[in-house]
C-alpha positions as CSV (number, residue, x, y, z in Angstrom):
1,X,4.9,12.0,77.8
2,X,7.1,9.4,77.5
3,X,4.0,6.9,77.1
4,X,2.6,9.3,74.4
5,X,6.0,8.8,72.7
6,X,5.8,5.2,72.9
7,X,2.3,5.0,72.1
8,X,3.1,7.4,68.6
9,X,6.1,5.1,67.6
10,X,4.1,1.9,68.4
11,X,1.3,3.0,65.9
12,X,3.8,4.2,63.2
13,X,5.6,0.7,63.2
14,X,2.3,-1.2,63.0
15,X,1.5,0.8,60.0
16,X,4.7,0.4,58.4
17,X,4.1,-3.4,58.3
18,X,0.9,-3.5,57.4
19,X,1.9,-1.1,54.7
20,X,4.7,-3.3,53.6
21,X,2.5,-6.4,53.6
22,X,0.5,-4.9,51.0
23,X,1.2,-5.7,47.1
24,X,1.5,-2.8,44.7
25,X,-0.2,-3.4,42.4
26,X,2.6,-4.2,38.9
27,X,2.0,-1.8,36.1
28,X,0.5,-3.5,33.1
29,X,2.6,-3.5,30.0
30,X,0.7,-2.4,27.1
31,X,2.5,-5.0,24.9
32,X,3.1,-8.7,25.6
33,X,4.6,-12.0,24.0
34,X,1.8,-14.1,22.6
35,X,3.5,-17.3,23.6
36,X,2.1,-17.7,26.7
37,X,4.7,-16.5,28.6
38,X,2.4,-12.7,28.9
39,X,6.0,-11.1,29.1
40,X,6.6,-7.5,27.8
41,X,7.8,-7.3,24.9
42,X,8.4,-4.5,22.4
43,X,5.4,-2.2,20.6
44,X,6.7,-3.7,16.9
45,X,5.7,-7.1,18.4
46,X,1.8,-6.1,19.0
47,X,2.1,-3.6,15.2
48,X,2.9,-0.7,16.6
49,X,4.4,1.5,13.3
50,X,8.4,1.6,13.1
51,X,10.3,4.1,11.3
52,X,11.8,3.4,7.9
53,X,9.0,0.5,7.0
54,X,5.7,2.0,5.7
55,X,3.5,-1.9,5.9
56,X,4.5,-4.5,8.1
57,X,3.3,-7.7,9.7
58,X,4.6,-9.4,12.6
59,X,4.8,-13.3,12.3
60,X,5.3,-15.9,15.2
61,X,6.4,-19.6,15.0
62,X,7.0,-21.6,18.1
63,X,10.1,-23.5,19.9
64,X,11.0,-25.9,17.4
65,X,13.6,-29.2,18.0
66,X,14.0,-27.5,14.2
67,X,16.1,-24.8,15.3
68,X,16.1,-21.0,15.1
69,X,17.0,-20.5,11.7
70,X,13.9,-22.6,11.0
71,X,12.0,-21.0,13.4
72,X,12.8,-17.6,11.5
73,X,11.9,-18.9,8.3
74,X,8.2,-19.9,9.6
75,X,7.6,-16.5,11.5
76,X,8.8,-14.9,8.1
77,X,6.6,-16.7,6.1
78,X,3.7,-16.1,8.3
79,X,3.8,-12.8,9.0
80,X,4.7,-12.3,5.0
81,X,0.9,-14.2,4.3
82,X,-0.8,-11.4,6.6
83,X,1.3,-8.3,4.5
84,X,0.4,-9.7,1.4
85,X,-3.0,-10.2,2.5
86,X,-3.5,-6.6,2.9
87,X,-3.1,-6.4,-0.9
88,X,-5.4,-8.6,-1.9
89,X,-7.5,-11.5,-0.4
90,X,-9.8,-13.6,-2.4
91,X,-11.8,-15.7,-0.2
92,X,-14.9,-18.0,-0.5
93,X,-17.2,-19.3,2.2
94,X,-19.8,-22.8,2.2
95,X,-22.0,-23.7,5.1
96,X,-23.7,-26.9,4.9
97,X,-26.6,-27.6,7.4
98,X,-28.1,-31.1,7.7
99,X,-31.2,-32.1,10.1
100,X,-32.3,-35.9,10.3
101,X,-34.9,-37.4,12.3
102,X,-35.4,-41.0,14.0
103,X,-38.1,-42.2,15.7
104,X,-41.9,-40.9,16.5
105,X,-42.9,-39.1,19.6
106,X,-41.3,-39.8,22.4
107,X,-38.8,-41.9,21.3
108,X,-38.1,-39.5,18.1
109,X,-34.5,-38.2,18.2
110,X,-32.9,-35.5,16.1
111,X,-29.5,-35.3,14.6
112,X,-28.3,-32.2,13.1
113,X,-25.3,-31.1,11.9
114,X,-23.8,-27.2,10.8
115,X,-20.4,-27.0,8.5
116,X,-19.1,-23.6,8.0
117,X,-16.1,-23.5,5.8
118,X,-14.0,-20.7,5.0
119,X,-11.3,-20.9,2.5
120,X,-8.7,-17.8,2.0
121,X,-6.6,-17.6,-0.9
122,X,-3.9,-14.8,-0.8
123,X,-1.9,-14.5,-4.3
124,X,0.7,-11.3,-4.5
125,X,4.2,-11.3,-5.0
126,X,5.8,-9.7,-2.6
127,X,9.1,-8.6,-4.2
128,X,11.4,-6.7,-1.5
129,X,9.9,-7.8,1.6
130,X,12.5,-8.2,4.5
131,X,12.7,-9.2,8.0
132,X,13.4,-5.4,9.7
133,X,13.4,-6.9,13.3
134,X,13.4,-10.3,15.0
135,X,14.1,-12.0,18.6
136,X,12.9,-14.9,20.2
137,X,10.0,-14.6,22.8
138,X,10.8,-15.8,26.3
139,X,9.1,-19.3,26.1
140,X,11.4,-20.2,23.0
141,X,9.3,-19.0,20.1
142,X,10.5,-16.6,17.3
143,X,9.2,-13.1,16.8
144,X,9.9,-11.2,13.4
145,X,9.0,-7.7,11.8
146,X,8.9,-8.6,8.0
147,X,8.1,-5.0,5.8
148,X,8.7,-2.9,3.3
149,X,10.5,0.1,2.8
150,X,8.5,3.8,1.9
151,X,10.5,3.0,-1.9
152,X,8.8,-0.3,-2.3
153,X,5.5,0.1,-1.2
154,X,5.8,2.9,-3.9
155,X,6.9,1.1,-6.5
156,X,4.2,-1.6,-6.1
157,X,1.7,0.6,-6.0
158,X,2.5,1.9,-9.7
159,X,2.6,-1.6,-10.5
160,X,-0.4,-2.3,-9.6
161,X,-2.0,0.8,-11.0
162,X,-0.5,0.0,-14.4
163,X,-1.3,-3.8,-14.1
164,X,-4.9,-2.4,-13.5
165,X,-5.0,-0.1,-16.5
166,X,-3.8,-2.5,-18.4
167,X,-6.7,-5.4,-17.5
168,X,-9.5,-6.4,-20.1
169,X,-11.9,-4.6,-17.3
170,X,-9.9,-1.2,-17.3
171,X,-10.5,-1.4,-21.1
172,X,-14.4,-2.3,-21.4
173,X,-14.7,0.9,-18.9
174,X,-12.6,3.0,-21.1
175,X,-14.4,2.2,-23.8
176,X,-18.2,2.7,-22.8
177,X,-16.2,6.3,-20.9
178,X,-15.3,6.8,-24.7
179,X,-18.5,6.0,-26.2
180,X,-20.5,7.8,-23.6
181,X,-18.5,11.0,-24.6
182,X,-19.3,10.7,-28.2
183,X,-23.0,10.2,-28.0
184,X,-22.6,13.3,-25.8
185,X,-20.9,15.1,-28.3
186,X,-23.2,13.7,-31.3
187,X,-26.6,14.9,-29.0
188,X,-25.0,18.3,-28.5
189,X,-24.4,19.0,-32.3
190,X,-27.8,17.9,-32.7
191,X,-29.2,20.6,-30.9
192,X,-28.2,23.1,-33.2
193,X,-30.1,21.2,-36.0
């Protein structure tokens, strides 16, 4: 019995430190710092919605001898680029492709090049855009929420309907809507002719 005994509380302590040898495995946070550092970090940081700004963008500058206020101003401005972008983005695109050959047979040799260019041109004003949350990301960066509020995003909106309505575009279509609706008129009074 008393072997049995020893026996049972041998094999429990081996398996305790096997046990405690093993790693658990670390949850994975569903949000991390972009600096390299993979550290949590907040939902806002990876765009997740916060309450009391309808858009946002997130914007992300790195340790600079500069300081942080700089460091605040370039995340600001970069993550004020990708909100105004989601207004409007004009962008225009040239690939150049060039093929040259040396030599015959053998000895021939090809040289070929491929450009693709892109060029993005973002032009809004964004007028009431504020930084809504910031903090610096564990490898020294800067992280900042810059958005606008529900009443904002309202207001431009209406802007840029009237803006719209007001266009030499919005015209020519209200004019051929107009003109469409008086040869529709003029064809029905014919009929009773």
């Amino acid at each position: 019995m008393k072997l049995r005994s020893l026996f049972v509380a041998g094999a429990a302590t081996f398996l305790v430190a096997c046990s405690a040898n093993q790693t658990m495995p670390q949850p994975v946070a569903s949000c991390v710092f972009a600096d390299g550092s993979n550290q949590p970090a907040p939902e806002w940081v990876c765009g997740a919605p916060v309450n009391g700004v309808d858009l946002s963008a997130v914007g992300y500058a790195d340790k600079s001898g500069a300081g942080a206020s700089f460091m605040k101003q370039m995340a600001a401005t970069a993550a004020r680029v990708e909100l105004a972008q989601t207004f409007s983005v004009r962008m225009t695109n040239m690939v150049k492709q060039f093929t040259e050959t040396t030599g015959a047979g053998d000895s021939e040799t090809v040289d070929q090049v491929n450009t693709s260019v892109t060029k993005q041109i973002t032009e809004k004003t964004l007028v009431g855009s504020r930084i809504f949350r910031q903090m610096p990301t564990p490898a020294g960066g800067m992280v900042v929420l810059v958005g606008l509020s529900p009443e904002t995003v309202t207001q431009l909106a209406e802007n840029s309907l009237k803006t719209s309505m007001k266009n030499d575009r919005a015209l020519w279509q209200k004019f051929q809507a107009g003109k469409a609706q008086d040869e529709l008129a003029a064809e029905i009074a014919n009929m009773g002719n």
